[in-house]
C-alpha positions in Angstrom: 113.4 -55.3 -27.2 111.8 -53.7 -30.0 111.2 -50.3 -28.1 114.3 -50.3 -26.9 116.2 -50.5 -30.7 114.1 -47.8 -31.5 115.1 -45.3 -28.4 118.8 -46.4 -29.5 117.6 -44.9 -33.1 116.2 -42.2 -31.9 119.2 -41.1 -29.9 121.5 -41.3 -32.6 119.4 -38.9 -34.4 119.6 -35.1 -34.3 117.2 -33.5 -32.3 114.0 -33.2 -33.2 112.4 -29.1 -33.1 109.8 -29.8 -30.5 108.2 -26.8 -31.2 107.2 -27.5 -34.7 106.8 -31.3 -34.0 104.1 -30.2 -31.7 102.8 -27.9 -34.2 102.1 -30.8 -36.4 100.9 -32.8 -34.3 98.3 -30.3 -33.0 97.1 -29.7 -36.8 96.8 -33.3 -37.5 94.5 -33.5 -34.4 92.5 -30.4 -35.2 92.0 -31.8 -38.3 91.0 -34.9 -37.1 88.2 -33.6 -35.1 87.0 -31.6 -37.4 86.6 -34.7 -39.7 85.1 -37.1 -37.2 82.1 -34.3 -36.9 82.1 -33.2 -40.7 81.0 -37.2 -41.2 78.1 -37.3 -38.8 75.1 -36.5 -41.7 77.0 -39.1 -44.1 77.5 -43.0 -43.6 79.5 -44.5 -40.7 83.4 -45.0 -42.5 84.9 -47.1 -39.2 83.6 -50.3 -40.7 86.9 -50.5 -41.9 88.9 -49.3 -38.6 89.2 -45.8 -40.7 89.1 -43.6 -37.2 91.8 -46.0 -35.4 94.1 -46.0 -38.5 94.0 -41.8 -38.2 94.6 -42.6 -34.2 97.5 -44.0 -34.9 99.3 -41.7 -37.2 98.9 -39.5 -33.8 100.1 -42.0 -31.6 102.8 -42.3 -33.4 103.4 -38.6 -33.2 103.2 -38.8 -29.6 105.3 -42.0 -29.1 108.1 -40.1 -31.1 107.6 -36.7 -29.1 107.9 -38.1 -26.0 110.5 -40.7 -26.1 112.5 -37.4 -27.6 111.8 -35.6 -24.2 112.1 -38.6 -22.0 116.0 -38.7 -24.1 116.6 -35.1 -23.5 115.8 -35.4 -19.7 118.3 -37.6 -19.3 121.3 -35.3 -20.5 123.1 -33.3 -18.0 121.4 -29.8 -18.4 117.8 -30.5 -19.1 115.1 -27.8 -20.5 112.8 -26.8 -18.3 110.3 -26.7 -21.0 110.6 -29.7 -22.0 108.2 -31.4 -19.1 105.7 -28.8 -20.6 106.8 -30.2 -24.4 105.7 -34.0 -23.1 102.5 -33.1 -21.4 101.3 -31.0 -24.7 102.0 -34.2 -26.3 100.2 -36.3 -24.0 97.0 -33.9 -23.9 96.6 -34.7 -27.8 97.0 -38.3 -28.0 94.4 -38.0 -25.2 92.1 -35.1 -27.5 92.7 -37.7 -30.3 91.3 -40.8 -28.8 87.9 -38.1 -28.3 88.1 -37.5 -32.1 87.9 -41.5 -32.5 84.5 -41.6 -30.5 83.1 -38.9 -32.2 83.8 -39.9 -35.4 82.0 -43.4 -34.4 79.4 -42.5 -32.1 78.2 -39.6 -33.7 77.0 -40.3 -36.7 75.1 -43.7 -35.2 73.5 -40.7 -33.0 71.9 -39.0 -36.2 70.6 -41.8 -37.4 69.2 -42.9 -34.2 65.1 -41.7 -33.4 65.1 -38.0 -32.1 69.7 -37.9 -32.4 69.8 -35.4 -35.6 68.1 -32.2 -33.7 71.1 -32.7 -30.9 73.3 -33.3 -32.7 73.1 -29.5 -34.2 73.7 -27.9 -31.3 76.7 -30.8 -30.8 78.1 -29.8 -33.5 78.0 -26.1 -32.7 79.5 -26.9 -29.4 82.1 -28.4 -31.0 82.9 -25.7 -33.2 83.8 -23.5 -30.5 85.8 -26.3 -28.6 88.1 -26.5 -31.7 88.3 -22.4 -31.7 89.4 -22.7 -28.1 91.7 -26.0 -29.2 93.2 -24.1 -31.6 93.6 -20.7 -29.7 95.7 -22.7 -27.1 98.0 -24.3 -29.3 98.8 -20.8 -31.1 99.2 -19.0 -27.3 102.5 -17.7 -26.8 102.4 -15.7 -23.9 100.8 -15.7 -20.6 97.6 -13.0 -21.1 96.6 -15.6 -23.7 96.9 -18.6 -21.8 94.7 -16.5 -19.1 92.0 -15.6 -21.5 91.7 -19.1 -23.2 91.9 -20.5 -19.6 88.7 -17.9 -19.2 87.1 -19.4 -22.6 87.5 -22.9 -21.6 85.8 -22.7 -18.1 83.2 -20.8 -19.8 82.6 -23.7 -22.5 82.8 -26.3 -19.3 79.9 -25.1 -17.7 77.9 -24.1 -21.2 78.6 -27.7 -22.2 76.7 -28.8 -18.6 74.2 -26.2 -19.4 73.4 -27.1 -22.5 73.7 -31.2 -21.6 71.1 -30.1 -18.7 68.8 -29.1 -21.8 68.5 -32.0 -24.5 69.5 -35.1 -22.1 66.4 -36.8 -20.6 65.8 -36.9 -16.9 67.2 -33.8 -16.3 66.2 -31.1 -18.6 62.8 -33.2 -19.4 63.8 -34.1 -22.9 62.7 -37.2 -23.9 64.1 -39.8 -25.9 64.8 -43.1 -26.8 67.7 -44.8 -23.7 70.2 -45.3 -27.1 69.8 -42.1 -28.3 70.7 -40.9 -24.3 73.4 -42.8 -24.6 75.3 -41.8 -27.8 74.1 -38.0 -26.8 76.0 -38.8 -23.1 79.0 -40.1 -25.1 79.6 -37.1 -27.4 78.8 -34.6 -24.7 81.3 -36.3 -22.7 84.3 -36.4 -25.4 83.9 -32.8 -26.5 83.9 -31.4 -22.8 87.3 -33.9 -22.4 89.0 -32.5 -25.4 88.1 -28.8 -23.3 89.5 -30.0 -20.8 92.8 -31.0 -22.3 92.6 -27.9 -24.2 93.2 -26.0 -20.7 95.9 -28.6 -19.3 97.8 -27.2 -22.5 96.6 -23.7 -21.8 98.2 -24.4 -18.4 101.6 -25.2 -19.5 101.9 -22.2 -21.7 100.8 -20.2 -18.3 103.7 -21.7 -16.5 106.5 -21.4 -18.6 109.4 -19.4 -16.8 108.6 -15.4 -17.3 111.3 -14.1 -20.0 114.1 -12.0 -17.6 114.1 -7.8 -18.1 116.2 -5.2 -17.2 115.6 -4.0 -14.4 114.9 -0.2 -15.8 113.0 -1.3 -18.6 109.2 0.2 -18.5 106.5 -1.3 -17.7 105.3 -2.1 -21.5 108.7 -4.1 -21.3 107.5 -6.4 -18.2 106.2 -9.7 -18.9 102.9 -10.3 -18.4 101.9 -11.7 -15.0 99.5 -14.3 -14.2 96.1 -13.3 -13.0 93.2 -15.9 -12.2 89.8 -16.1 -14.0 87.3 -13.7 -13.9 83.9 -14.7 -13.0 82.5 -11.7 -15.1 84.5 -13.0 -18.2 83.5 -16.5 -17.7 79.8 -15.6 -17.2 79.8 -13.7 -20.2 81.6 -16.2 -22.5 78.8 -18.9 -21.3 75.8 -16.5 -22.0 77.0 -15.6 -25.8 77.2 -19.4 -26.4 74.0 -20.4 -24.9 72.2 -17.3 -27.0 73.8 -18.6 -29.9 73.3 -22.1 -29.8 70.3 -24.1 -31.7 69.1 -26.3 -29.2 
């Protein structure tokens, strides 16, 4: 009963700008993130259910943004865009629920025997997953969905890399099971906010090409969709393994 007064609200409303409702959204997660791993050298704040009182504000983002599609689907000429507009939405409730963990795993992981040397190189990786995070949400066009598409594989498989190197059993590392664990847990939430990164990267790449005149030259043309190159991708993993502090 409850959702269903506020859908009623909500459609007696004007509609919302998606585009900057999104935008907000995406700076409140960035931000986020970036707090969860600023707090790792200082004392754990969720005794208080800090990190799921910031999840929230971005569910609530979410749950607005995507009831306002689901409303606008509905009508008799529906956006095209506005699928893409809900799965944006979706991919950062998602990349939020990652900033939640890592706010509360990772600092238990530096305190834990042998977690602060990691947890560098975790926080470097991180660093760049934001970049690419942040990249994404300010693509417009279809080259830079390509290249961030690019960046993001090349951070997959650096993040497996580099989890190769400091996990136990693998790389040789050794260290205490818990410490494995927490490490496991962090590796694991970064690489899904990556991931999510390109499912938005994706919907920027497949939003319908802006129409031209059929004489206008070819700096006119939209550009056209190519796949990843392996070079680019090789490269991008090499300058973040060289750079990292393991």
């Amino acid at each position: 009963m409850g959702d269903r007064l506020r859908l009623r609200a909500l459609a007696d409303r004007p509609p919302v700008r998606l585009d900057r409702s999104l935008a907000r959204m995406g700076r409140l997660v960035v931000d986020l993130h970036r707090e969860a791993v600023a707090s790792w050298p200082r004392l754990p704040l969720d005794e208080d259910g800090y990190w799921d009182r910031r999840d929230d504000a971005v569910d609530r983002e979410a749950w607005y943004l995507q009831r306002s599609v689901a409303l606008r689907l509905s009508g008799d000429r529906p956006d095209p865009d506005l699928l893409g507009a809900w799965t944006v939405a979706r991919s950062l409730e998602r990349i939020a629920d990652h900033a939640v963990v890592l706010g509360t795993v990772g600092p238990r992981l530096v305190e834990l025997p042998t977690g602060a040397g990691p947890s560098v190189s975790l926080g470097q990786f991180h660093t760049l997953a934001m970049e690419h995070l942040e990249g994404v949400l300010n693509a417009t066009d279809a080259e830079a969905a390509n290249g961030l598409l690019d960046t993001g594989a090349a951070l997959i498989e650096s993040g497996r890399s580099l989890a190769d190197r400091l996990l136990p059993g693998v790389g040789g590392a050794s260290m205490p099971p818990a410490t494995a664990a927490a490490l496991a847990r962090v590796f694991e939430s970064i690489g899904r906010t990556i991931a999510y990164g390109q499912d938005i990267a994706q919907v920027v790449l497949d939003r319908p090409a802006p129409q031209t005149h059929p004489d206008a030259t070819a700096g006119d043309r939209p550009v056209r969709a190519r796949p990843a190159g392996p070079e680019r991708t090789a490269g991008a993993r090499e300058r973040f393994l060289a750079s990292v502090v393991t």
